[in-house]
C-alpha positions as CSV (number, residue, x, y, z in Angstrom):
1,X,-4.4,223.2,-19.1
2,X,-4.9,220.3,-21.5
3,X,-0.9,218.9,-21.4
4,X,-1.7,216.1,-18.9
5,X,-4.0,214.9,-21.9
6,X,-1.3,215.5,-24.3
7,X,1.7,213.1,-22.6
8,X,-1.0,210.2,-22.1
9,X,-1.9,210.8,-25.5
10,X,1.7,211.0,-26.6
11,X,2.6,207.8,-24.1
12,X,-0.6,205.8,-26.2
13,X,1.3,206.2,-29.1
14,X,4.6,205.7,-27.9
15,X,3.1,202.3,-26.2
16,X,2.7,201.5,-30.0
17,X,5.9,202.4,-31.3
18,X,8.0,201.4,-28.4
19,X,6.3,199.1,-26.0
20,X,9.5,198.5,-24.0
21,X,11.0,202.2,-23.6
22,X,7.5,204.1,-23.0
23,X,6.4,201.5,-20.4
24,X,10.0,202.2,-18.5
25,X,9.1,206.2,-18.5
26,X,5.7,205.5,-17.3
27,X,6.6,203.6,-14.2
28,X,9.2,206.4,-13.9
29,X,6.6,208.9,-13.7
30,X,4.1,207.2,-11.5
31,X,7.1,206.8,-8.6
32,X,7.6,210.7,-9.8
33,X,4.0,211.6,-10.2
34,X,5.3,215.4,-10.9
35,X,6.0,216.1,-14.2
């Protein structure tokens, strides 16, 4: 299953786009490690 690959992928660009948001949502999902 390749979609853990996918969301970081998706995060990089995100941390790109919207540093501020996409940085929130991964601190979100590292206190809720399952996605």
């Amino acid at each position: 299953m390749n979609f853990p690959n996918q969301f970081y992928a998706k995060s990089a660009v995100l941390l790109v786009s919207d540093p501020t948001t996409s940085t929130l949502t991964l601190k979100k999902k590292k206190m809720c490690p399952s996605i």
